[in-house]
C-alpha positions in Angstrom: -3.7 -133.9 57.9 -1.8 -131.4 56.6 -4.0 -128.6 55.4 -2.8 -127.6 51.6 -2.4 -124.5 51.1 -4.9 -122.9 49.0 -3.6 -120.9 45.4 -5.6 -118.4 44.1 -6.0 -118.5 40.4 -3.5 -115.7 39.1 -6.1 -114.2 36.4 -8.0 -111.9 38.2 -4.5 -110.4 38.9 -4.2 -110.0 35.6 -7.3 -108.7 34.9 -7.1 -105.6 37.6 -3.7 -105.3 36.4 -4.5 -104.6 32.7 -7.6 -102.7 34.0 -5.6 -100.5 35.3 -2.9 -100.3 32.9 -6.0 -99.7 30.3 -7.8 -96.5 32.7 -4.1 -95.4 32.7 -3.4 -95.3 29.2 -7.5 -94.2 28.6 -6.8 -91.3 31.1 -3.8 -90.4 29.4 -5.1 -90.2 26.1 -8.6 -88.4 27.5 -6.0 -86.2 28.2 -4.4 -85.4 26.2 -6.7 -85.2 23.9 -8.5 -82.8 25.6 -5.8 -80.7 25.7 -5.2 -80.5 21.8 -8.7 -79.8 21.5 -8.0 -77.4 24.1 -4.9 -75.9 22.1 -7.1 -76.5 18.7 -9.8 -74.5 20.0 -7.2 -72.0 21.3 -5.3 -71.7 17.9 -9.0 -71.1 16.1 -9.7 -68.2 18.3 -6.1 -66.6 17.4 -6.5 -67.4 13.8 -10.5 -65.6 14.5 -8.6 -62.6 15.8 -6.4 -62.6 13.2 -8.9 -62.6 10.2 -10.9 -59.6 12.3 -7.4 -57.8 12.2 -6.9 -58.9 8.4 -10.4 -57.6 7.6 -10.0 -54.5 9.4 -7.0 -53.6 7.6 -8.7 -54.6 4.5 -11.1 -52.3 4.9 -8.9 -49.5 6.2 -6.3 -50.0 2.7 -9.8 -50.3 1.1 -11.3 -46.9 2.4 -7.7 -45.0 1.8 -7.7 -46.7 -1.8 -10.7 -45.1 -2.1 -10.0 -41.9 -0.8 -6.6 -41.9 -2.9 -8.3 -42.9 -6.0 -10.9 -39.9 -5.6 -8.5 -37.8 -5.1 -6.7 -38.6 -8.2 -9.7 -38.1 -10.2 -10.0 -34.6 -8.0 -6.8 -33.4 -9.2 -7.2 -34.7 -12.7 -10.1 -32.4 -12.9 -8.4 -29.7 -11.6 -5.3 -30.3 -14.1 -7.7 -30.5 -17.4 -9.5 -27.3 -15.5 -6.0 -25.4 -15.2 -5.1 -26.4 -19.2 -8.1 -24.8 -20.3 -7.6 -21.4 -18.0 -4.1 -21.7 -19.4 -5.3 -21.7 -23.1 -7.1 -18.6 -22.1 -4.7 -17.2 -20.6 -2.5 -17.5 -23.4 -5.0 -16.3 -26.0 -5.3 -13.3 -23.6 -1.8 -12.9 -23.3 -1.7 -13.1 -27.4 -4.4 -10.5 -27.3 -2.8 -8.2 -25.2 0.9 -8.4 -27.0 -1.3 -7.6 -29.7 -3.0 -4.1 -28.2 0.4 -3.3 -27.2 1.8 -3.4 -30.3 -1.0 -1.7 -31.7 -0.5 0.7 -28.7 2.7 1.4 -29.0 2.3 2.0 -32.7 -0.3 4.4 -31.6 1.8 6.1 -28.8 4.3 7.1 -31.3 1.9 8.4 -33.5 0.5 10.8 -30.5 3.7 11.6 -30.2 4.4 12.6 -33.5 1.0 14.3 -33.7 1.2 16.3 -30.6 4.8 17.3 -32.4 2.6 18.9 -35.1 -0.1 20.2 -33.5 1.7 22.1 -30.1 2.6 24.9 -33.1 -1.3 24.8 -34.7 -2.6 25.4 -31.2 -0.2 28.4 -30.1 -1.0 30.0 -33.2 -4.4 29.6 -32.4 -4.2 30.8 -29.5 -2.1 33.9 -30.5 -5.2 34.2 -32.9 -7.8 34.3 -30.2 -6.1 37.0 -28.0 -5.6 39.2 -30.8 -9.0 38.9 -32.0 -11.1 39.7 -28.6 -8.4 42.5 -28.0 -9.8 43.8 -31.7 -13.3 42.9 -31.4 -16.2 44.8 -29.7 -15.6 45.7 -26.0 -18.8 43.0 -24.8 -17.7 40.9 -21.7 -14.3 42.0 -22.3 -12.9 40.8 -18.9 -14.5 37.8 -18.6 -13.1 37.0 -22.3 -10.0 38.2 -21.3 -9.8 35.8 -18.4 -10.6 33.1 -20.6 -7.7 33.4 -23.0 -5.5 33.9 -20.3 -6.6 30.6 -18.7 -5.8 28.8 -21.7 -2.0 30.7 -22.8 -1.6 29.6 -18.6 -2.7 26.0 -19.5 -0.7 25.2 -22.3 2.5 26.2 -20.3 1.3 23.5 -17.7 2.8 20.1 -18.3 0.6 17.9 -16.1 -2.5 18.5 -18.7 -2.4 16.6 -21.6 -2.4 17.8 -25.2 -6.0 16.5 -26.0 -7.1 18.7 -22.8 -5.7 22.2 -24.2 -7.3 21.4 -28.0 -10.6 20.9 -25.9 -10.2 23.6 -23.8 -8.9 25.8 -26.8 -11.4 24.4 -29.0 -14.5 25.4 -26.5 -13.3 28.8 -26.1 -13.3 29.5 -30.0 -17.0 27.6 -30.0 -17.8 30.2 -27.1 -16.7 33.1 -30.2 -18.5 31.9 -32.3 -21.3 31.8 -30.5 -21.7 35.2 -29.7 -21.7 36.0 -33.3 -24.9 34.3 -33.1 -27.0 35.3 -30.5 -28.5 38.7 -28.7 -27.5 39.2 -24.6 -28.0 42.0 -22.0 -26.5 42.5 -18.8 -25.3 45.1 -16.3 -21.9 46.1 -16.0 -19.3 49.7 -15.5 -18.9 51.7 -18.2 -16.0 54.5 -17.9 -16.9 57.2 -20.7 -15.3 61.0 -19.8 -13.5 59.4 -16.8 -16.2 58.5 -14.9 -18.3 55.1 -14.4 -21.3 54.4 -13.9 -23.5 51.4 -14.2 -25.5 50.8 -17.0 -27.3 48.0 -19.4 -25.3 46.7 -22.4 -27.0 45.3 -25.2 -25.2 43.5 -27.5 -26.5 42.2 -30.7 -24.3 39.3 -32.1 -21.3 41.3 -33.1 -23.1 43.9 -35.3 -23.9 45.9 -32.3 -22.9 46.7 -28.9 -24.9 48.8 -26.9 -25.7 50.5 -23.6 -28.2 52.1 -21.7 -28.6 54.0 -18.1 -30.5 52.4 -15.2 -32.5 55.1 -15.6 -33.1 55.1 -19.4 -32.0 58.6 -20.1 -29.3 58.1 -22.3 -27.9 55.2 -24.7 -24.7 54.9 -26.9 -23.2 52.4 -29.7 -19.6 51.2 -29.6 -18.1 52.6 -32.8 -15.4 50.0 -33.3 -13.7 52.0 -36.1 -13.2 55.5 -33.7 -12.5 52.6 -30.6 -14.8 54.5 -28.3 -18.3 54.9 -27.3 -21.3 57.2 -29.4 -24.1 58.8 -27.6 -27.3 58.3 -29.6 -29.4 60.5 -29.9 -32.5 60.3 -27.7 -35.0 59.0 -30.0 -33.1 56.0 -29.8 -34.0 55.3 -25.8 -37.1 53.6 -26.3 -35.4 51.3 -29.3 -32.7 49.6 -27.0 -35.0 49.4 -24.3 -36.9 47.4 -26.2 -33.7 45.0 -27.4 -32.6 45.0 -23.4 -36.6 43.3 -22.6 -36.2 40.9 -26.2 -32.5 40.0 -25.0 -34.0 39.2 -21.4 -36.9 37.6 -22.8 -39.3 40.2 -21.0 -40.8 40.7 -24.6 -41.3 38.9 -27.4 -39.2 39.2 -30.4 -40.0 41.6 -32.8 -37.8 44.8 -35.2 -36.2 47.0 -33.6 -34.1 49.9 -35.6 -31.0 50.5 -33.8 -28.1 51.9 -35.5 -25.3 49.8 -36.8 -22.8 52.5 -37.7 -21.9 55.4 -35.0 -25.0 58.1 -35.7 -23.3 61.9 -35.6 -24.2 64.1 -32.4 -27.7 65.5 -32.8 -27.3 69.3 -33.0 -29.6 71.0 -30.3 
């Protein structure tokens, strides 16, 4: 008997077949999708840097807008600041066009008065050396020393005009001051060639006289004659008083001295 060959049934085949075929196509897919979530995830992190970057620059255009916008207001303080110190400046440059004018106005009226008073004040000072060379004798070098300070002074062009009338105005206040007021002191007096020290006594400008250290003998200038009188003895005692009043050594009280030069006591 011939033994028949046995078939398989051809669907199992199949079956392993399009198992296969399916874990092919199912590993494929696993796959692949696993590498676009791979690539998805790999895109999010790029698009995460990206944003930080973004965000950083954000803030870094946000802190310089900042800055720039502060400044701005910084400078627009300092430009509303400048306009006002430039309205004062320019009131105070108004101001000062002003004083000039004024001082120019005034420079040429200096001018014009030191024009007219230069010849008042060398008259007056030719009228000051004439009158202590006329006056009583009292201090007469030291007077003489002043006057000549001031005709040196008005010669001088480094002292301004004002400076001379002061000065020239003092020493005529100095004159008239001894007209007012009683003074002793110690100096030489030259009387028949010879000098000697002695007291003067000088009584405003009605009386100038003097005295020996040793209160012996006493004289009067006689401003008529230009020379010295003796006085007669009885006189000592008088201007030794006025010397103590002058000095304030004694109180003030009358003394008779003579005002006119006395004629020489016969003996």
């Amino acid at each position: 008997m011939t033994q028949a060959s046995v078939r398989r049934p051809w669907w199992p085949v199949r079956s392993l077949l399009a198992v296969s075929v399916m874990g092919m196509v199912l590993g494929t897919t696993a796959q692949a999708q696993d590498e676009e979530l791979e690539q998805i995830v790999e895109t999010g992190k790029d698009r995460l840097v990206q944003n930080r970057e973004m965000q950083q620059r954000i803030n870094e255009l946000d802190s310089e807008i900042r800055e720039k916008v502060e400044n701005y207001r910084s400078v627009n303080r300092e430009i509303d600041g400048l306009e006002i110190y430039l309205a004062q400046l320019e009131r105070q440059v108004e101001s000062q066009e002003t004083e000039m004018a004024d001082l120019e106005q005034s420079i040429d009226e200096v001018t014009e008065t030191e024009r007219q008073i230069t010849p008042l004040m060398l008259k007056m000072v030719d009228g000051l050396e004439q009158f202590v060379e006329l006056d009583v004798p009292f201090l007469k070098e030291e007077r003489e020393e002043t006057v000549a300070g001031i005709v040196d002074t008005m010669d001088r062009s480094d002292v301004s005009t004002a400076e001379k009338f002061r000065n020239l105005l003092e020493a005529y206040q100095e004159e008239i001051e001894y007209g007012r007021t009683i003074e002793a002191y110690r100096g030489t007096l030259e009387t028949e060639g010879n000098e000697r020290q002695v007291d003067f006594l000088r009584i405003g400008r009605i009386a100038l006289l003097y005295q020996t250290l040793d209160g012996s003998r006493s004289g009067v200038w006689d401003n008529n004659e230009e020379q010295w009188q003796t006085l007669p003895a009885t006189y000592n005692s008088q201007v030794q008083e006025g010397l103590k009043i002058a000095r304030e050594q004694a109180a003030p009280d009358l003394i008779r001295l003579p005002l006119s030069a006395p004629e020489e006591a016969e003996e």
